[in-house]
N, C-alpha and C positions, 0 to 999 in steps of 0.2 A: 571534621573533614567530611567532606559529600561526593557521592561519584554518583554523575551523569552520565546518560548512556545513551545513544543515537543509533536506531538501528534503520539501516535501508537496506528495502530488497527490490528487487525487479519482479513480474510476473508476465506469461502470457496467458491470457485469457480469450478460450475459444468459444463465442457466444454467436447464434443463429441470425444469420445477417437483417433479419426481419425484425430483432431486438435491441441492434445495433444504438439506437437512439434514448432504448431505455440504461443501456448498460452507464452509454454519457451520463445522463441527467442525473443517476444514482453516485457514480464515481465524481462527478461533479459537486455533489453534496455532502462530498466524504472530507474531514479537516484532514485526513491522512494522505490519502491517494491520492492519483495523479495520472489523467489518459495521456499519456503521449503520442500514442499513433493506435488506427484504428483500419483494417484493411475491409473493402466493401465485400470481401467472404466471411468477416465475422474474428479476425485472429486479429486481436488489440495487445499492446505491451502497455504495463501498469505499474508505475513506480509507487511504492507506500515508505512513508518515515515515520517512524513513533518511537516513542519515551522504552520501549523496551519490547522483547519476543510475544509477550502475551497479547501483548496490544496489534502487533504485526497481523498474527493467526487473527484474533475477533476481525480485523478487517478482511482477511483471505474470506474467512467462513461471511460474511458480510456479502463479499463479491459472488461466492457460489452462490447464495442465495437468489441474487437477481434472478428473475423471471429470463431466462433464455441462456441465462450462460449455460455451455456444456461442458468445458474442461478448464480449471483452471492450473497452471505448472511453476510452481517457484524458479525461477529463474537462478538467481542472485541474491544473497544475503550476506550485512558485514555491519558489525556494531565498531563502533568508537567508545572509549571510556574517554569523561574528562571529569579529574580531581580535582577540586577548590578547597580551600581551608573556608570554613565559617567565616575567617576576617576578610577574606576577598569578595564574599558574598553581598558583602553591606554594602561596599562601595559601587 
């Protein structure tokens, strides 16, 4: 038996309205993340989903990284479990 795990969090991320287009291009490039909305003061909401908490955080620390963001705030976080037997797996 194998348990999968899905975790999604939300974030706002407060980045210098002059950087605005790098914070895109970079979240744009991300398999995890996801800009939803972006306001021309620099306050963007960020959805990430990944395979489990560790992978969540690299992306958080990922997005501080960018060249302009100033604050980023976890919003919302909620994992899902789902168990398969091996024999369900093959099919």
């Amino acid at each position: 038996m194998r348990t999968d795990e899905l975790h999604i969090s939300s974030l706002i991320v407060h980045v210098r309205p002059e950087k605005i287009l790098d914070l895109k291009a970079c979240i744009q490039e991300s398999q995890q993340a996801e800009l939803v909305t972006v306001t021309e003061k620099g306050k963007a909401i960020v959805v990430i989903e990944a395979a489990n908490q560790r992978e969540i955080m690299k992306c958080i620390d990922n997005i501080n990284d960018i060249d302009g963001v100033v604050h980023t705030s976890l919003v919302y976080h909620e994992f899902e479990q789902s168990t398969q037997n091996n024999s369900e797996e093959g099919q």
